[in-house]
C-alpha positions as CSV (number, residue, x, y, z in Angstrom):
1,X,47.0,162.2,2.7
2,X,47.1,159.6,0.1
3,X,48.8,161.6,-3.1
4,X,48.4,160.2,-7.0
5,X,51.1,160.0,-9.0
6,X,51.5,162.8,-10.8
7,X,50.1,162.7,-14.6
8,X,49.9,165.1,-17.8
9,X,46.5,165.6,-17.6
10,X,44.5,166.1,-20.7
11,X,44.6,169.9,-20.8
12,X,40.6,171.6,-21.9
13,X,39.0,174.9,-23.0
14,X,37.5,176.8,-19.8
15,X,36.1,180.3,-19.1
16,X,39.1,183.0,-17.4
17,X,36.0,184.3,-15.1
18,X,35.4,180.4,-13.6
19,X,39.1,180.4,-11.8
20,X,39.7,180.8,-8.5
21,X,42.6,182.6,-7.6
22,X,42.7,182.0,-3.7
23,X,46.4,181.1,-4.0
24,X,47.2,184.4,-6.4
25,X,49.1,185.2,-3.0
26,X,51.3,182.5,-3.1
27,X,53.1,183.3,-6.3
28,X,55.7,186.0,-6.7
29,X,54.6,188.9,-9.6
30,X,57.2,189.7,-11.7
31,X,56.8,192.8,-14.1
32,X,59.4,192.3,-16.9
33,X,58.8,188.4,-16.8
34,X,54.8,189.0,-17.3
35,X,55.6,191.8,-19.6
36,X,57.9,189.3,-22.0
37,X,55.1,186.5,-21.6
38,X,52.4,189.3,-22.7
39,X,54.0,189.7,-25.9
40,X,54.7,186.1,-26.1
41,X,50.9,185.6,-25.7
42,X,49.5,188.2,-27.9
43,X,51.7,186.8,-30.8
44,X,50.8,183.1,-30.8
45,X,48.2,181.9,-27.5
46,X,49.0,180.5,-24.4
47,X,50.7,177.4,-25.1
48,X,51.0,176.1,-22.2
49,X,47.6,175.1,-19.9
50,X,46.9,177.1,-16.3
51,X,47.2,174.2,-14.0
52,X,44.8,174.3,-10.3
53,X,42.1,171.5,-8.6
54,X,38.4,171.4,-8.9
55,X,37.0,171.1,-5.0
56,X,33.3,171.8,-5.4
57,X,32.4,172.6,-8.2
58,X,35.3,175.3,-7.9
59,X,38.4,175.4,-10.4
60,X,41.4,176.8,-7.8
61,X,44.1,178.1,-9.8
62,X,47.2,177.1,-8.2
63,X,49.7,177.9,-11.4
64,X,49.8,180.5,-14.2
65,X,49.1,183.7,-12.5
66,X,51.2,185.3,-15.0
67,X,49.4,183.4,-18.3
68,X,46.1,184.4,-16.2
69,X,46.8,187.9,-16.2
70,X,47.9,188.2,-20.0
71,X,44.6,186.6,-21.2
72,X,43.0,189.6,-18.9
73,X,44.8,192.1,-20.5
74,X,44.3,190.8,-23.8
75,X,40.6,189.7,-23.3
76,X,41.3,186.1,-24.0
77,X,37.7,185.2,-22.6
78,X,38.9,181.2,-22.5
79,X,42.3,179.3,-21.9
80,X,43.5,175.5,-21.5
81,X,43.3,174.2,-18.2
82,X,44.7,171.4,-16.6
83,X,43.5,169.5,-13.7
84,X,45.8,168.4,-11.1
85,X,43.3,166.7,-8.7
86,X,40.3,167.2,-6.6
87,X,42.0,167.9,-3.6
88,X,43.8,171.3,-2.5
89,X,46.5,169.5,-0.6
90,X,47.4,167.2,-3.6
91,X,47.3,169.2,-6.1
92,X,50.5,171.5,-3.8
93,X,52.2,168.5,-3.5
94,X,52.0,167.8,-7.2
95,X,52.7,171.0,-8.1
96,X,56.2,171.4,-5.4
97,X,57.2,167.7,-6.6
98,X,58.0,169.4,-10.1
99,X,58.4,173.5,-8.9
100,X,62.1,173.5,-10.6
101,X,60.2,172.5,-14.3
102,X,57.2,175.0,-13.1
103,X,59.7,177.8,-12.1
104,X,58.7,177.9,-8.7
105,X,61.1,180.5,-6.6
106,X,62.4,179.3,-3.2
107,X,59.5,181.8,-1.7
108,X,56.5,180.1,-3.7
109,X,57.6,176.8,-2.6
110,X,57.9,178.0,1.0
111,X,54.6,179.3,0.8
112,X,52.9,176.4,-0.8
113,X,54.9,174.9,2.3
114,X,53.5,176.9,4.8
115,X,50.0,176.9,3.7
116,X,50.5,172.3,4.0
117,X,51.5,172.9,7.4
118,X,49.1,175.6,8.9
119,X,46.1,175.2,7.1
120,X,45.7,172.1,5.6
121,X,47.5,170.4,9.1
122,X,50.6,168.4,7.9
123,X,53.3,167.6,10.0
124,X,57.0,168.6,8.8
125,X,57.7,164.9,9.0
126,X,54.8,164.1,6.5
127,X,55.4,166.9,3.6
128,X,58.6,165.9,3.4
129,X,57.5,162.4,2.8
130,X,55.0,164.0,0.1
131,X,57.5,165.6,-1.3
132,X,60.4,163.0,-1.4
133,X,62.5,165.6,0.7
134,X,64.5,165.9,3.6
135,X,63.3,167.2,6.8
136,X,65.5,169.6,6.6
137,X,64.6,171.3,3.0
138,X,61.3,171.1,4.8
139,X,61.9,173.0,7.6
140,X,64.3,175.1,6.5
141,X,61.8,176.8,3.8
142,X,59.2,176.8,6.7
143,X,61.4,178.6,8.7
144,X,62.2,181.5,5.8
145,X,58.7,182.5,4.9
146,X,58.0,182.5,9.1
147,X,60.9,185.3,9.3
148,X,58.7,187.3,6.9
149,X,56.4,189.8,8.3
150,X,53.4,190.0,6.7
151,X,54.3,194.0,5.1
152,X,57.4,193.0,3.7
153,X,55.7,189.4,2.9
154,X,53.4,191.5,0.5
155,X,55.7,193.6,-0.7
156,X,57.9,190.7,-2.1
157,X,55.1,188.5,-3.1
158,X,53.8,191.8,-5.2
159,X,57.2,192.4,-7.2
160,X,57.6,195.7,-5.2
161,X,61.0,194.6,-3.7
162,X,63.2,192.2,-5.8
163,X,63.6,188.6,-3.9
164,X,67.6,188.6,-5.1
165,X,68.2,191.5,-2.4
166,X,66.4,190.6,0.3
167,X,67.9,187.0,0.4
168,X,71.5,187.8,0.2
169,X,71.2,191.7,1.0
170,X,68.9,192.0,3.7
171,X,68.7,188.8,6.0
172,X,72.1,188.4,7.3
173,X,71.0,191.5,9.0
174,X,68.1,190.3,10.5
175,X,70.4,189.0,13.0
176,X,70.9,192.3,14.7
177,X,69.4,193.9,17.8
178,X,66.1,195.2,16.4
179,X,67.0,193.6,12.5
180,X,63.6,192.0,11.8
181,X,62.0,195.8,12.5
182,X,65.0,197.6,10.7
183,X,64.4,195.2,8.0
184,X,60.8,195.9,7.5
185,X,61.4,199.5,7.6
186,X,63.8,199.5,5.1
187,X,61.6,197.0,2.6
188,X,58.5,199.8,3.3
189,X,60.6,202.6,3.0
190,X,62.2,201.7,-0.7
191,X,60.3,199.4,-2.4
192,X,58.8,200.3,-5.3
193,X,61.5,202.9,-6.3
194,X,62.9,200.8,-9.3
195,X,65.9,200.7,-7.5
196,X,68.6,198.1,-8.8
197,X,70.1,195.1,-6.5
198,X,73.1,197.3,-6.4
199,X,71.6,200.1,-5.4
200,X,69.6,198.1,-2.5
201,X,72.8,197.1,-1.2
202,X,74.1,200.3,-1.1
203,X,71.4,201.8,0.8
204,X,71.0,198.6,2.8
205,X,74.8,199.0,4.4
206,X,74.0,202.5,4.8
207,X,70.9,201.9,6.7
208,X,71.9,199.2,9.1
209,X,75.5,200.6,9.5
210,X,75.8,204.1,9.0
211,X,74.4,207.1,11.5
212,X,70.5,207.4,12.4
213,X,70.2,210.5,9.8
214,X,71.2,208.4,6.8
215,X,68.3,206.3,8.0
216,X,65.7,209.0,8.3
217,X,66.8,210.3,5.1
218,X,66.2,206.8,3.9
219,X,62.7,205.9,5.8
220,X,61.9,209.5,4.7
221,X,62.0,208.5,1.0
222,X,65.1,211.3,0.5
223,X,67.2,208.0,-1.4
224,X,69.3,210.6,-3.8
225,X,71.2,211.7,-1.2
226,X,72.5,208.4,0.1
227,X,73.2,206.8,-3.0
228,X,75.3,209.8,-4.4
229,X,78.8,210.1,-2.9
230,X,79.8,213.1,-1.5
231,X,83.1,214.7,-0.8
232,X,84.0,214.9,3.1
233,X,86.2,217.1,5.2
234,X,86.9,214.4,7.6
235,X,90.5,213.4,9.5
236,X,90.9,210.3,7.1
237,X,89.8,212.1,3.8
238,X,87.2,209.6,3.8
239,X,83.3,210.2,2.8
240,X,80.7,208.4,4.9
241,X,80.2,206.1,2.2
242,X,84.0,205.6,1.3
243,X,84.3,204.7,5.2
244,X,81.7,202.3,4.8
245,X,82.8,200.3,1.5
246,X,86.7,200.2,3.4
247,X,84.7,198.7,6.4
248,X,83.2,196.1,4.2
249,X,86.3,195.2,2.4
250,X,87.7,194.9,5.6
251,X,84.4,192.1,7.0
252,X,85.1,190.5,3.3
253,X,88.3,189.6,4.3
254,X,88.2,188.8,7.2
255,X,85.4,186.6,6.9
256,X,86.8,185.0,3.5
257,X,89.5,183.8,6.4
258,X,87.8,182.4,8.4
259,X,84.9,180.4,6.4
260,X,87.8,179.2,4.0
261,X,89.4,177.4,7.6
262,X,86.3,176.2,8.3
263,X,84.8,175.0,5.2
264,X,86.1,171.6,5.7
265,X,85.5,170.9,9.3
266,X,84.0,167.4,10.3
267,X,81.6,169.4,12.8
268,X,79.6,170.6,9.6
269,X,77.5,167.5,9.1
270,X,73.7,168.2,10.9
271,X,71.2,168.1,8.2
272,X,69.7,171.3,8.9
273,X,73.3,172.8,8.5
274,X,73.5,171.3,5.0
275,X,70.4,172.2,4.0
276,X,71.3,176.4,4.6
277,X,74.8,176.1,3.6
278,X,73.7,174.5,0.4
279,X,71.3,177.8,0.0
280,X,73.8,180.2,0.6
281,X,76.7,178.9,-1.0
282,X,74.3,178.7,-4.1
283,X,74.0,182.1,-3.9
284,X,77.8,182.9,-3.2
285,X,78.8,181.3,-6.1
286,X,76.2,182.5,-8.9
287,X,77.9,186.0,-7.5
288,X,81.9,184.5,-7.7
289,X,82.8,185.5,-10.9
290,X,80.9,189.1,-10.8
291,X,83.0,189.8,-7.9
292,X,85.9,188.9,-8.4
293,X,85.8,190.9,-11.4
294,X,84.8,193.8,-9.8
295,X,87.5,193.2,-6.9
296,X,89.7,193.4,-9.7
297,X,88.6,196.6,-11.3
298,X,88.9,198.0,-7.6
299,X,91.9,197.2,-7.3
300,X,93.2,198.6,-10.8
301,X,91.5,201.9,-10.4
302,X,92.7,202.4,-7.1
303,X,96.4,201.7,-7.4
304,X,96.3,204.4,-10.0
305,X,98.1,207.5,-9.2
């Protein structure tokens, strides 16, 4: 594939009902974002142009879902488009080489990936020549959209279950006998709900680690009852959820150990290694100060006598 270099194209008038939105399923929906950008709109236009490739005589929309949707709603009959090519495969490429100025999530740009490599026939090796990447971003994007199933796939990709929780919530369990299933089940059974990050967590260690009726209450739907504490009569004092938060603190710190005695090990150098370390450490660190702040309020309220 022989790929342009990428220009500002010169950005036209064209009819909302001539796009095709074949790629609609690549991009992540996001309510309060598209709500925000409504407003935005309705006040003073798109200013920015929808951006896709003309193949046949057909204009593929390949970004500005969002934009797309607003002009719907407010029956905006034309917008400004901008051609990025005549070619499907190109116009990815173009679009991935700039996703951090476009706003693309890690997902989008591991679907845009994905679609590269299993429908349009690149080799890992090649996109990441395309793209001015390593192999290893490559792959490693490649190999989180293959560990989604396609119902929880659509559930993200819809803005039913927020993207934050299921990247640093939900797949370190995916790990466990049965985790890719338990994961699905628990994406089915609360997405939609409106329920906040924290409140995904909570449920989430209750589901994978607590007893098999906290999980049927949860697959059930019942999700009052495990997110409200509730006094216990047990040996230790202890409520089922108490026990689980002391069991956490407990993996925290043991953990925090261990990762702070490895960190600096000469054996961490693979590229593949870097690649996820640099993912996850991203997201350890946006979290640092918010819990170390909340360790400390912890700890405050709980020395109190």
């Amino acid at each position: 594939m022989n790929t342009l270099p990428e220009a500002a194209a010169a950005a036209r008038e064209v009819e909302l009902s001539a796009l095709d939105l074949r790629y609609a399923c690549c991009r992540l929906k996001q309510a309060a974002l598209e709500e925000r950008l409504l407003g935005s709109i309705a006040e003073r236009g798109i200013e920015e142009p929808l951006e896709g490739v003309e193949v046949g005589g057909a204009r593929i929309l390949l970004n500005g879902f969002k934009r797309y949707r607003c002009a719907r709603k407010l029956r905006i009959e034309t917008v400004p488009y901008a051609s990025l090519g005549q070619d499907e495969a190109v116009g990815i490429v173009s679009l991935l080489r700039s996703s951090n100025r476009r706003g693309l999530t890690i997902l989008e740009q591991a679907s845009f990936i994905d679609e590269l490599k299993n429908t349009r026939n690149l080799g890992v090796a090649q996109i990441a020549a395309e793209l001015e990447r390593s192999k290893a971003w490559v792959s490693m994007r490649l190999g989180l959209i293959a560990q989604l199933s396609a119902r929880v796939r659509e559930k993200l990709f819809a803005g039913l279950f927020p993207v934050y929780a299921y990247m640093y919530t939900l797949r370190p369990f995916m790990r466990m006998n049965g985790g890719p299933k338990q994961v699905e089940e628990f994406v089915l059974a609360v997405s939609g709900q409106r329920l906040s990050v924290r409140d995904i967590e909570q449920l989430a260690h209750g589901y994978f680690r607590g007893p098999e009726s906290l999980r049927q209450e949860i697959r059930q739907g019942n999700l009052a009852l495990p997110l409200k504490p509730v006094a216990s009569s047990s040996p230790d004092g202890c409520s089922e959820f108490e026990r689980l938060t002391l069991r956490d603190l407990e993996v925290v710190q043991k953990y925090m150990h261990r990762v702070m005695a490895n960190s600096e090990d000469r054996r961490l150098e693979s590229a593949a290694f870097r690649a996820q370390s640099h993912l996850l450490t991203e997201g350890i660190l946006s979290q640092g100060t918010g819990f170390l702040a909340a360790m400390g309020k912890l700890h405050d309220r709980t020395g109190q006598t």
